[in-house]
Steps between C-alpha positions, in 0.01 A plus 500: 500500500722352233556828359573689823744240592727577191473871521618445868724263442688754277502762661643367820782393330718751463763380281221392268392819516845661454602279195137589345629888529831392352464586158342790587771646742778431225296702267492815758872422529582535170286792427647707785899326395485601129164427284298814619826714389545293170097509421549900574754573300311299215203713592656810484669426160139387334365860667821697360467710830524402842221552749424420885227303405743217335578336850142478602355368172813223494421386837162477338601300255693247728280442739205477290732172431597421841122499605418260201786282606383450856132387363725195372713515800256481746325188334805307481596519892111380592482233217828394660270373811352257229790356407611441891156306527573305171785363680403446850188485529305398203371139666376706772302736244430189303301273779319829598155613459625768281448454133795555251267770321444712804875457585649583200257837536623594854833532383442671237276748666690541763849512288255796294445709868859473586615616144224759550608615794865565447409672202297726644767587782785537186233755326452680779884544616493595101229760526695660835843512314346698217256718744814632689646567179272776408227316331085483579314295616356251237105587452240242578481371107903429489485347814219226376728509214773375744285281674376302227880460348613389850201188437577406142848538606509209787235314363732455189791462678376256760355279195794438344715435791224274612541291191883486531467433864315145401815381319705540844483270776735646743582759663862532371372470192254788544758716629736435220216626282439772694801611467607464138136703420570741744806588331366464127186752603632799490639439198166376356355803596735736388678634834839430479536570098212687351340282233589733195876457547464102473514292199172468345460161512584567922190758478282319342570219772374819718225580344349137503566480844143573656653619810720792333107626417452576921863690473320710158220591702624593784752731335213649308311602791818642697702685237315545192372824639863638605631395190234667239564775734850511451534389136217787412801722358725224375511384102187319395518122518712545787281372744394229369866391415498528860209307599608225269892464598358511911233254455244757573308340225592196274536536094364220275537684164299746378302367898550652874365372741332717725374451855190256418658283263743399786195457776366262206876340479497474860180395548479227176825347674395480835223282390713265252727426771233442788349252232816358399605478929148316531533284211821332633386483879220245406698319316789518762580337814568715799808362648 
């Protein structure tokens, strides 16, 4: 019941909802203002040759990262129900029959379905863009692929916003929170700048965030077929320039990562910060 009433609760707010999508809507507006063109143009110039496959595979690219953002997104807006409780109406939770273990558990199961959800929707309105661009459908084994990436993705995400959410007792708080990591995401992940034109010290903040891992993944799964396809006549070492300036996969050295070594990133953090999030709520007061 406890769970049903958060995902409810969200969703019949509609600002909530709207300010969840925020991040995510500035992202499609600056892809269709100027970074699709720029990330295009960089494309083309790494090719040598232009093709009609560049727009399809950027768009890939983006909103690989705008689907990874929302997993985070998502979370926030229902964990922001927790925070509303924290402030009004923690004695009421407190002198219930409910026990602090199976509350802290409804929200954040039902802060996971929520970030589930409007992931789900973000992947599919991702999936329809690139369909009616002249792409196929992906087969069954890319689209467990998906699915999979979609759970590490807001399980991860909803962990560590979970933790951070402890620290905050109202809801102004929250929403100042919100909004400074709803700005800072995108740049995290590698959307607004891609991660090979920063400083290195800026990338390796990147690629030690685990969240940027979701981003990786989901860009492998969308555009690493259009782009071997379309770097299959360019210079060798080409694409993997690429792949490595776009965050398509993260360098460590002589090391890149590939698609499992960010589930295990993913999946490793989720479960440090659930830990970490319990940890502090038996030790903490609720109010």
């Amino acid at each position: 019941m406890l769970v049903k009433r958060i995902v409810l609760l969200f969703f019949r707010d509609k600002a909530n909802v709207f300010f969840s999508l925020l991040a995510v809507l500035i992202i499609l507006a600056l892809y269709i203002l100027f970074l699709g063109n720029m990330m295009e143009q960089a494309l083309a110039a790494s090719l040598g040759y232009e093709s009609e496959k560049i727009s399809v595979t950027i768009a890939s690219l983006t909103l690989g990262g705008m689907v990874a953002v929302t997993s985070i997104t998502g979370c926030m807006g229902a964990l922001g129900i927790s925070v509303s409780d924290k402030e009004n109406a923690a004695k009421d939770f407190l002198s219930s029959p409910v026990s602090r273990n199976k509350l802290t558990l409804s929200y954040i199961l039902g802060s996971t379905v929520v970030g589930f959800m409007m992931t789900i929707i973000a992947l599919v309105i991702c999936m329809v863009y690139i369909i009616t661009n002249g792409e196929s459908v992906p087969g069954a084994e890319t689209a467990l692929y998906l699915l999979l990436t979609v759970m590490l993705s807001v399980l991860c995400g909803n962990a560590m916003v979970y933790f951070l959410s402890i620290f905050v007792k109202t809801q102004n708080a929250f929403a100042s929170v919100s909004t400074v990591l709803g700005t800072l995401i995108g740049f995290l992940m590698g959307i607004y700048i891609p991660i090979g034109q920063m400083p290195e010290s800026v990338q390796w903040v990147i690629k030690c965030f685990p969240m940027s891992h979701a981003a990786s993944m989901f860009r492998q799964l969308l555009a690493d077929d259009l782009l071997s396809e379309l770097f299959n006549h360019a210079p060798p070492g080409a694409l993997d320039e690429f792949r490595d300036i776009f965050g398509v996969v993260f360098v460590y050295g002589d090391y890149s990562s590939g698609f499992w070594t960010s589930a295990a990133v993913l999946g490793l953090s989720a479960v440090v910060f659930f830990m970490l999030s319990i940890g502090l709520m038996r030790t903490k007061k609720l109010g």
